[in-house]
MDAnalysis code that builds the backbone (N, CA, C; Angstrom):
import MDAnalysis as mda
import numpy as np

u = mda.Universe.empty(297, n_residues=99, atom_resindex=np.repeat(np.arange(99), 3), trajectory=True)
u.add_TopologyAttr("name", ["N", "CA", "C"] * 99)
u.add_TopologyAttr("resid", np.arange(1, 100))
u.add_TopologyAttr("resname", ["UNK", "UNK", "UNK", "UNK", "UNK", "UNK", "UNK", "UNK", "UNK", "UNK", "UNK", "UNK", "UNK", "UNK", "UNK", "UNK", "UNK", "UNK", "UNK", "UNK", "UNK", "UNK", "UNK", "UNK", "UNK", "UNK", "UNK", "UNK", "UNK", "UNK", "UNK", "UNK", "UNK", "UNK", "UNK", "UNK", "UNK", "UNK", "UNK", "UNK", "UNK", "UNK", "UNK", "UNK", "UNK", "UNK", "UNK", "UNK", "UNK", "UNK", "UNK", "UNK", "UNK", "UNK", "UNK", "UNK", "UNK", "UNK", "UNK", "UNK", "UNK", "UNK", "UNK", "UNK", "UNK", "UNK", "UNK", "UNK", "UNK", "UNK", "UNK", "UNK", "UNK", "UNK", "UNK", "UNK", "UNK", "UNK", "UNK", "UNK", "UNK", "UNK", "UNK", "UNK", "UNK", "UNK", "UNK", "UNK", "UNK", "UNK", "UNK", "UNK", "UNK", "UNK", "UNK", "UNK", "UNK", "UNK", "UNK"])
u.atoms.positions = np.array([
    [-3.004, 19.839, -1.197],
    [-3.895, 18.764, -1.575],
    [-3.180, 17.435, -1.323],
    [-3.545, 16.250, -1.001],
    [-3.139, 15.055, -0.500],
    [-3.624, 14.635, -1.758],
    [-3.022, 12.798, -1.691],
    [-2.869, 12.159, -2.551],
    [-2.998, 10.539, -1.926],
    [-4.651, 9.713, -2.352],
    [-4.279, 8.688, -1.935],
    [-4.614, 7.728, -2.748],
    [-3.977, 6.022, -2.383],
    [-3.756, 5.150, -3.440],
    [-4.776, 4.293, -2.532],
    [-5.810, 3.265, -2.994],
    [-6.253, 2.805, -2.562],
    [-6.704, 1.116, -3.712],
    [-6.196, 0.216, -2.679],
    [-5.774, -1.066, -2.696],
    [-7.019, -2.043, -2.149],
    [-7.170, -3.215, -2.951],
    [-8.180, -4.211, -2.523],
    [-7.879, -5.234, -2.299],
    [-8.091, -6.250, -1.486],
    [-7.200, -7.655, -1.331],
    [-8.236, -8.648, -0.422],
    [-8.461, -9.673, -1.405],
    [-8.898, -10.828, -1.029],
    [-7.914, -11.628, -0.485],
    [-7.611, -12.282, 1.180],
    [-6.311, -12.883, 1.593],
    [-6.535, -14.203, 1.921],
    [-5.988, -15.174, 1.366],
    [-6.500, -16.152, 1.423],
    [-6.273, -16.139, 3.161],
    [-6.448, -17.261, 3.728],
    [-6.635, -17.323, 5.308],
    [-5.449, -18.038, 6.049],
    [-4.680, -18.892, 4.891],
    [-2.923, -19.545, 4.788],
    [-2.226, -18.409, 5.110],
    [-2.358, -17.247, 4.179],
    [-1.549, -15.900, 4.359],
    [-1.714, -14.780, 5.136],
    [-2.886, -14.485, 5.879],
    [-3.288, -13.995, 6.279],
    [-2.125, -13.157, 7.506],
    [-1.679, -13.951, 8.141],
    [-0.737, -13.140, 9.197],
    [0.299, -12.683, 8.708],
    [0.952, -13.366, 7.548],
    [1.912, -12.401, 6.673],
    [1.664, -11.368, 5.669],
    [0.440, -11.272, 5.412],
    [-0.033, -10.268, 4.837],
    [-0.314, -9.104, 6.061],
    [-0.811, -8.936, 6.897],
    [-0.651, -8.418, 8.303],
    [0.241, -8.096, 8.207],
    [1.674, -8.295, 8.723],
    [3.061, -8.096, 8.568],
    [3.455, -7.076, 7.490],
    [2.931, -7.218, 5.914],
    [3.429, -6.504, 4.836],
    [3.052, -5.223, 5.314],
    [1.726, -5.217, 4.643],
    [0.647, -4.421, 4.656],
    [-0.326, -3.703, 6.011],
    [0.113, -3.408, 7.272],
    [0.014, -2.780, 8.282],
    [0.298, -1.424, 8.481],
    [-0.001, -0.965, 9.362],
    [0.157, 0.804, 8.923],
    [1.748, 0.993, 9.400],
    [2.182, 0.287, 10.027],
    [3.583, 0.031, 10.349],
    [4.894, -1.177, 9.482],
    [3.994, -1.714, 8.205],
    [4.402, -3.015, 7.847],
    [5.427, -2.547, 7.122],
    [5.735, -3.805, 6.394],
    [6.959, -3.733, 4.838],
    [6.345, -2.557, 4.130],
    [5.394, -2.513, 3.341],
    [5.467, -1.425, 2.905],
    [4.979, -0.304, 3.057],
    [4.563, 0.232, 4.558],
    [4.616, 1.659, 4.713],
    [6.405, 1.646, 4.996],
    [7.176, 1.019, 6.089],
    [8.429, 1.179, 5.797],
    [9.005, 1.479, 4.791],
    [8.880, 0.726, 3.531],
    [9.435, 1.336, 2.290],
    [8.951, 3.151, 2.103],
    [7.794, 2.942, 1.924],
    [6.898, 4.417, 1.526],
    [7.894, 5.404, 2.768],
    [7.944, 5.042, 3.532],
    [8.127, 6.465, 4.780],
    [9.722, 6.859, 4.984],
    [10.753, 6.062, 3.693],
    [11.729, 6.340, 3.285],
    [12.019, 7.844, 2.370],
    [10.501, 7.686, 1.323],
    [9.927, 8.921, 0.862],
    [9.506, 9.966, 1.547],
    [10.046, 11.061, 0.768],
    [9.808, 12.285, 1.295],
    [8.308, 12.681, 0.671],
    [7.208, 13.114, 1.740],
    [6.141, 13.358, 0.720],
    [4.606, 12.361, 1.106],
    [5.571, 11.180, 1.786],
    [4.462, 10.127, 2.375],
    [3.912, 10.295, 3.525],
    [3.124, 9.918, 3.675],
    [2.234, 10.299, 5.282],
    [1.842, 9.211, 6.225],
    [0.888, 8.071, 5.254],
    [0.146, 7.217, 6.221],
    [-0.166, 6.049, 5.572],
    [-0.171, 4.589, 5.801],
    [-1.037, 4.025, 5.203],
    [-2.013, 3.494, 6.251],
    [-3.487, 3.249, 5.888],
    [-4.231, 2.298, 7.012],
    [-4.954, 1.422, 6.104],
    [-5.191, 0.419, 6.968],
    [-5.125, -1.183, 6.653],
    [-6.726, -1.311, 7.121],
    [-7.806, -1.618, 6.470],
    [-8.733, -1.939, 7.193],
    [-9.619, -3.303, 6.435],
    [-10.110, -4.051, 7.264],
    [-10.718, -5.718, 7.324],
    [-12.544, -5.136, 7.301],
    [-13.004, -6.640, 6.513],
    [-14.062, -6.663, 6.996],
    [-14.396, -8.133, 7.415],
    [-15.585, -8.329, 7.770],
    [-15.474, -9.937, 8.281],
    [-15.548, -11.089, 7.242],
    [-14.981, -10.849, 5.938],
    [-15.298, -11.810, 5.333],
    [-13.517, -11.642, 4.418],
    [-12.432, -11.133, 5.068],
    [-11.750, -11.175, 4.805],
    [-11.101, -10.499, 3.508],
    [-11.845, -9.430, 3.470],
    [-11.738, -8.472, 2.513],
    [-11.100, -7.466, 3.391],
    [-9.651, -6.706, 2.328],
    [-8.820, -5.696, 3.204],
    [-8.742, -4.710, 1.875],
    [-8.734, -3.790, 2.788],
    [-8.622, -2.094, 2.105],
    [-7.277, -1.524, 2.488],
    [-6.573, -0.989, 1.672],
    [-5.289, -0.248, 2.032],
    [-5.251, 1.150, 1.553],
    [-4.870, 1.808, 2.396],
    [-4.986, 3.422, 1.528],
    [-3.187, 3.710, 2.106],
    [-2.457, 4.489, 0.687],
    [-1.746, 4.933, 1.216],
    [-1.366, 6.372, 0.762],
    [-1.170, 7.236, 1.853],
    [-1.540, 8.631, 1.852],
    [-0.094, 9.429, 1.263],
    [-0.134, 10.711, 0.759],
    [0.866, 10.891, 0.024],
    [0.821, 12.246, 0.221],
    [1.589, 13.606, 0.027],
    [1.182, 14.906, 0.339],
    [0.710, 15.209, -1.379],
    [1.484, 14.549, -2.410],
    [0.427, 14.935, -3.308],
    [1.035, 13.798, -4.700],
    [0.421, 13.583, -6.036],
    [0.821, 12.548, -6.854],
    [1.639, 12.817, -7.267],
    [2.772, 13.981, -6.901],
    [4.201, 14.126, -7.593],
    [4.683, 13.393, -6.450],
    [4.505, 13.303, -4.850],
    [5.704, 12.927, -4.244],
    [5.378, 11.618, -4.224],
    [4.426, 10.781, -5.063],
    [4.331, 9.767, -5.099],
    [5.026, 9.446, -6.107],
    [5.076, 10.049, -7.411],
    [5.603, 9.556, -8.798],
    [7.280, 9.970, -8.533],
    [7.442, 11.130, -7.484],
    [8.923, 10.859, -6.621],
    [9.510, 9.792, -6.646],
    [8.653, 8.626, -6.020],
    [8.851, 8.104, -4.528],
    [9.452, 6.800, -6.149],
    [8.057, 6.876, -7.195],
    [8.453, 6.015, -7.824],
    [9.512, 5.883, -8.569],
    [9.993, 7.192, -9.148],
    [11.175, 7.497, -10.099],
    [11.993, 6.906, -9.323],
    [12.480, 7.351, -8.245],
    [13.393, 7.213, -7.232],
    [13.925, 5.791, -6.434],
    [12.656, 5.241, -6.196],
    [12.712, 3.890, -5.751],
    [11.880, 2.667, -5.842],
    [11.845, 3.020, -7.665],
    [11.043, 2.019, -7.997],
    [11.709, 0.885, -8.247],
    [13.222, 0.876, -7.904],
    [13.407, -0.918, -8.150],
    [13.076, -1.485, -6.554],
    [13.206, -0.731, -5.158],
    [13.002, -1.241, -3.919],
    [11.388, -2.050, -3.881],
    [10.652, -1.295, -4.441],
    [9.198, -0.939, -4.836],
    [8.826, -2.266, -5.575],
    [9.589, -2.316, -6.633],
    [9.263, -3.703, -7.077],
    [10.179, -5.094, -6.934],
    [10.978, -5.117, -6.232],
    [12.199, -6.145, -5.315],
    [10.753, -6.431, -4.219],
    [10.446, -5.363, -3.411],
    [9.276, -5.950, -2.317],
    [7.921, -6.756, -2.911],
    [7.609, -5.801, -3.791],
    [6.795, -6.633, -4.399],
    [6.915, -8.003, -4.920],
    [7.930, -8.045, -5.401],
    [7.863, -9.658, -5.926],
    [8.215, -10.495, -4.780],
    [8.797, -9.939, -3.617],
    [9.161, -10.479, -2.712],
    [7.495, -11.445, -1.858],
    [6.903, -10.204, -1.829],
    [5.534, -10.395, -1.435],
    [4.546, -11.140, -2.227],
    [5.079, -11.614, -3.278],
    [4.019, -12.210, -4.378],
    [3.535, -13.151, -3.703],
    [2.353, -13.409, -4.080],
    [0.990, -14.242, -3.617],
    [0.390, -14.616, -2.510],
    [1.058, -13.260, -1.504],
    [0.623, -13.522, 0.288],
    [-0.887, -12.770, 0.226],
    [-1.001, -11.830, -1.115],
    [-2.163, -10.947, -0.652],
    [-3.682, -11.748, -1.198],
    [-3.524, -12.669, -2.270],
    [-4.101, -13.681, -2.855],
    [-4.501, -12.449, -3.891],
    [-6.120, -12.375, -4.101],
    [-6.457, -11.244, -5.386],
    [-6.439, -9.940, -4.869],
    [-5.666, -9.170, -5.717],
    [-5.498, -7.743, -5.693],
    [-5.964, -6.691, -6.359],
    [-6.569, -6.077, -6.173],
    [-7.195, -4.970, -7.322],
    [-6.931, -3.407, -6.904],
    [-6.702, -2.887, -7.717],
    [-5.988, -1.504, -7.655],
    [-7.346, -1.026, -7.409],
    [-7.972, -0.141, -6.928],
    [-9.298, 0.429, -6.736],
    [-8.781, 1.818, -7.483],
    [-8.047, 2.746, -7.009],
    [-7.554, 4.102, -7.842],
    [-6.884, 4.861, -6.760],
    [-6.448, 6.045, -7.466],
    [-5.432, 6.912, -7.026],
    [-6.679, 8.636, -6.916],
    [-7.022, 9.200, -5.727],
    [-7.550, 9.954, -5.679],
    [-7.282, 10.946, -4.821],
    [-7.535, 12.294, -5.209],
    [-6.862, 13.225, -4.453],
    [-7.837, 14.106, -4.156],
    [-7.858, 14.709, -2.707],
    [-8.608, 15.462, -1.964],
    [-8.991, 16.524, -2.561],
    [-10.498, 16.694, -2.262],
    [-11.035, 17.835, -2.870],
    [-11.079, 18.432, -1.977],
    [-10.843, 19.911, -2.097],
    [-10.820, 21.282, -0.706],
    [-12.305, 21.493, -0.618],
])
């Protein structure tokens, strides 16, 4: 069963290309994540009014709560690093595949 986290972000249009940068399926933090054993994917998707969706994929919510035990000070060092490029953020939820 997989495991995914899914992220909401209003970007303001100042931040916009560095939020790109973070948050890309290749960005800052799938790099962090793909240090973890257990992680898979994140994808990044826009709509035209500047609303972004992030999902990031996991093989299941232990190798996520892994990922956190393990490297939750990197986890939150990036984060604060990243503070206020994404503008409003809303956690949408953590949901895992039904067979």
């Amino acid at each position: 069963m997989s495991h995914v986290r899914l992220w909401k972000f209003e970007v303001p249009p100042a931040t916009e290309e560095r939020f790109l940068t973070a948050y890309k399926a290749d960005g800052d933090w799938a790099r962090l994540f793909a240090t973890a054993p257990g992680f898979i994917r994140t994808d990044l998707w826009r709509d035209g009014d500047g609303i972004y969706l992030t999902a990031d994929h996991w093989e299941s919510v232990e190798a996520f709560e892994r990922f956190q035990a393990g490297q939750g000070d990197d986890y939150r060092r990036l984060d604060a690093e990243l503070e206020g490029i994404a503008g409003i953020e809303t956690f949408v939820g953590a949901f895992d595949l039904v067979d």
